[in-house]
N, C-alpha and C positions, 0 to 999 in steps of 0.2 A: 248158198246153202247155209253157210256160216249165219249172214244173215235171219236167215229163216229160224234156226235155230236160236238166235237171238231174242228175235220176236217172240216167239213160243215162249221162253224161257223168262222174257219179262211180262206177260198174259200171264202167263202161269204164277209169275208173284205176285204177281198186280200192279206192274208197274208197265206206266205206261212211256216208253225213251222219247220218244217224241224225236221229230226229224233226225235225217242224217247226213251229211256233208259228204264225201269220201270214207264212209264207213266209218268216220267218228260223229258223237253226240256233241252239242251245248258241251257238256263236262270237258273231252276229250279237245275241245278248239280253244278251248280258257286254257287249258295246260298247255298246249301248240303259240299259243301267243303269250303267255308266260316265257316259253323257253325264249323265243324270239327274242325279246325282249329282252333276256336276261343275256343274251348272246350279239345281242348291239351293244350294250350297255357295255360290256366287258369287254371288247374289239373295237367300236369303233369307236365310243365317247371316253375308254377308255378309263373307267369309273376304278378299276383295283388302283391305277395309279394315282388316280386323285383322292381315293383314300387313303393310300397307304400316306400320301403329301399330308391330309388333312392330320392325319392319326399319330406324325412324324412332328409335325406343328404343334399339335397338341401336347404330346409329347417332351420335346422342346420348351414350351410354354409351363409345365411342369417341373420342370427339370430346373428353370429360372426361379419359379416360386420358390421352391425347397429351396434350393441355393439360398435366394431372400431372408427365407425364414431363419438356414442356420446360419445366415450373418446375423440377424433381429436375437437367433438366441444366442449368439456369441457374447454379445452388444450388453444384453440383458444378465449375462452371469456376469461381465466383469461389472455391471453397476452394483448387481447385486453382492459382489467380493467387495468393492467402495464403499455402499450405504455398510455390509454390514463394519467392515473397518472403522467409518466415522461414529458408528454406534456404537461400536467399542471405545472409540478415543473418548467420544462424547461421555460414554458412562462414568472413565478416569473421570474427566472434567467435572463432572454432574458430583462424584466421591470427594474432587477436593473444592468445589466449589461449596457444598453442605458442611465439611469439615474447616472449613472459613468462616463458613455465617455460626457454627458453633461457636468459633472462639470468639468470633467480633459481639456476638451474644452472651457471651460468660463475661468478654471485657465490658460492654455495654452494664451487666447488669452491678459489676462489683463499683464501674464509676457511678453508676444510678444511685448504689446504697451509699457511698462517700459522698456523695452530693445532698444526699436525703441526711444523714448525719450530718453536716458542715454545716445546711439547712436550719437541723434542730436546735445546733447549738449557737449560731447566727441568732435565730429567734429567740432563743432563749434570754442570751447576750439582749435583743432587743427589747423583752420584755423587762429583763433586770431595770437595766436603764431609762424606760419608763418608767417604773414603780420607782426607780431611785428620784427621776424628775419630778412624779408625782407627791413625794416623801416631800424634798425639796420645796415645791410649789408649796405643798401645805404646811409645814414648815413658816415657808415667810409670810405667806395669807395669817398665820395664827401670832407669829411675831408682828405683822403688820396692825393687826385689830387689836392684840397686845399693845402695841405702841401708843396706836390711837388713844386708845382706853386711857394708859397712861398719860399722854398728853390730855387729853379732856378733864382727865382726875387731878391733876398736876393745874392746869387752866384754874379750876375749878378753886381748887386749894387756896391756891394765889392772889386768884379773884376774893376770895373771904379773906385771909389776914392780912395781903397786901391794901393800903386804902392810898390816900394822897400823902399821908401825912408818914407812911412808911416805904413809900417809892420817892421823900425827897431826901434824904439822905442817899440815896444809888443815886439818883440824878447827880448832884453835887457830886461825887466821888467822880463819878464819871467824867464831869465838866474839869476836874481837877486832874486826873490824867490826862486830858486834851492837852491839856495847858502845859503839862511838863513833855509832852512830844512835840513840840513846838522848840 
């Protein structure tokens, strides 16, 4: 009767159930074998405990990472306390390392200018002493052509009022001091 009013009642919507097993539909045997299923699964293969292992494992396997991690950020603030420590020392060093290259800089430049003065007056010194050599050279270049002159003028002179007859008397004279160094 149930039935019947079933049928009625899906006609009347317009649906049509199509077969029936034990008074359930298609629909009603999918959920029967769903449950089944879900009731081996859970009894005999015993699947909540092997999830609950998997879920425990995983778990687990989490629990290592994190662990991991706050070693790595242990690990990582004390570098990062180190690097910035040597940044700091470093900065000291980098402050008197610059206040070094100032002074070997100030020293540098005042022996630069003592060198450049000692320099000028070196050169100076050596120009004098040129020009004094110069002086000199020209000097005895002019006493020299002086001299010359004079000996040529003098040659000259000698040659006109010296004859033979005025060079024998020096001859004689001469030949007469021989004789008394004897």
């Amino acid at each position: 009767m149930n039935m019947i009013l079933l049928t009625v009642a899906a006609e009347a919507a317009g649906h049509d159930e199509g077969p029936t097993l034990l008074g359930l539909g298609a629909e009603g045997w999918v959920y029967v074998g769903l449950t089944i299923f879900l009731l081996l699964a859970i009894f005999v293969a015993k699947a909540p405990q092997k999830i609950a292992e998997a879920l425990d494992s995983r778990i687990a396997d989490t629990r290592r990472q994190l662990d991991e991690a706050a070693k790595l950020r242990a690990e990582a603030e004390a570098l990062l306390v180190e690097a910035k420590a040597r940044n700091a020392a470093s900065a000291g060093d980098a402050a008197a390392i610059i206040a070094n290259a100032e002074e070997e800089a100030k020293a540098l430049l005042a022996k630069a200018e003592a060198d450049a003065a000692d320099l000028t007056v070196r050169r100076a010194k050596m120009a004098e002493d040129k020009i004094g050599a110069a002086e000199r050279a020209a000097v005895a270049e002019v006493r020299a052509i002086a001299a010359d002159a004079a000996a040529r003028a003098a040659g000259a002179i000698i040659a006109d009022r010296h004859d033979a007859k005025a060079d024998k008397p020096l001859v004689d004279r001469t030949i007469a001091e021989l004789a008394r160094i004897n």
